[in-house]
N, C-alpha and C positions, 0 to 999 in steps of 0.2 A: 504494500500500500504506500502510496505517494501523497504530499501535500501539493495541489495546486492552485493557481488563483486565477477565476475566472475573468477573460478578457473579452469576451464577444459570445453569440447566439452565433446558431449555424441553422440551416431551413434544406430539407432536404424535398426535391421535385420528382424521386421517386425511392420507394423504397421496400422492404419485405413489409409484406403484410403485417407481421407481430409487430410493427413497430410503427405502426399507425396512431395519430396524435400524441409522438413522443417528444420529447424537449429536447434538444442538444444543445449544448454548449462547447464554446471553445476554452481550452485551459491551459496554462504554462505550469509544467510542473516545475517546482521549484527544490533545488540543494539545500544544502545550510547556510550558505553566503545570501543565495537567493531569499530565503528566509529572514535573513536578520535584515536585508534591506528593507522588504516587505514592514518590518516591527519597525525601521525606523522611517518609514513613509514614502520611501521611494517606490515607484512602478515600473520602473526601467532598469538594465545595470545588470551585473556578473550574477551568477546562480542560477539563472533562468533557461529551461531547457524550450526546443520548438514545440510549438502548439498542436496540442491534441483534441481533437471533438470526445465530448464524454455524454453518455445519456444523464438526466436527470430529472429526478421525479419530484424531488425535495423541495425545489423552489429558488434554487441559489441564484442570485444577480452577480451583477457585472461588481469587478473586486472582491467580492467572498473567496475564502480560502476554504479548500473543498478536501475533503479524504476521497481519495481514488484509488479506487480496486480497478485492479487488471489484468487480462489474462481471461482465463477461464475462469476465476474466481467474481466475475464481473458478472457474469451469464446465471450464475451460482442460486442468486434472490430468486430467482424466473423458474426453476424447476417447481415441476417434472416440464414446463412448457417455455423453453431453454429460448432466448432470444439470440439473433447473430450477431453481436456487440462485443468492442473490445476495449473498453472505461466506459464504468461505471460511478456518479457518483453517491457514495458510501456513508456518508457524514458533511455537515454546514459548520464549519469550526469557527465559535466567537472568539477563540484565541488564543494567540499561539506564543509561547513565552521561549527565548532562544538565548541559552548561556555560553 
């Protein structure tokens, strides 16, 4: 599982049927450097890996810092009726403290 922080919605014009009226977002997962920028309010800068689309159900907006599961562990919630997704997110984190 990864911390990442949402930077944008993504809109899909076709897609597998399981995945009809789902959410997706765009996310940067984030390092530890990446992380301590984040805590001390920068959005831009070192840590920051490329942008991943993640489904989500929870509700997160643009700048929330997200748990993401990935892998097969992402598909995991949806059994026995298994979606085709590779990030999931997992948790909406109010906050994240980096020593």
């Amino acid at each position: 599982m990864r911390i990442a922080q949402i930077i944008g919605r993504c809109t899909l014009s076709v897609c597998h049927p399981s995945l009809r009226g789902s959410k997706w977002l765009l996310g940067v997962p984030l390092t530890h450097e990446g992380l301590k920028g984040v805590e001390a309010g920068k959005s831009n800068g070192p840590g920051r890996n490329e942008a991943i689309v993640i489904y989500d159900d929870l509700g997160a907006g643009h700048g929330d810092l997200i748990a993401v599961s990935e892998g097969a562990e992402a598909a995991a919630p949806f059994g026995p009726n298994l979606k085709p997704i590779d990030a999931y997110s997992a948790a909406i984190l109010d906050r994240v403290v980096v020593e």
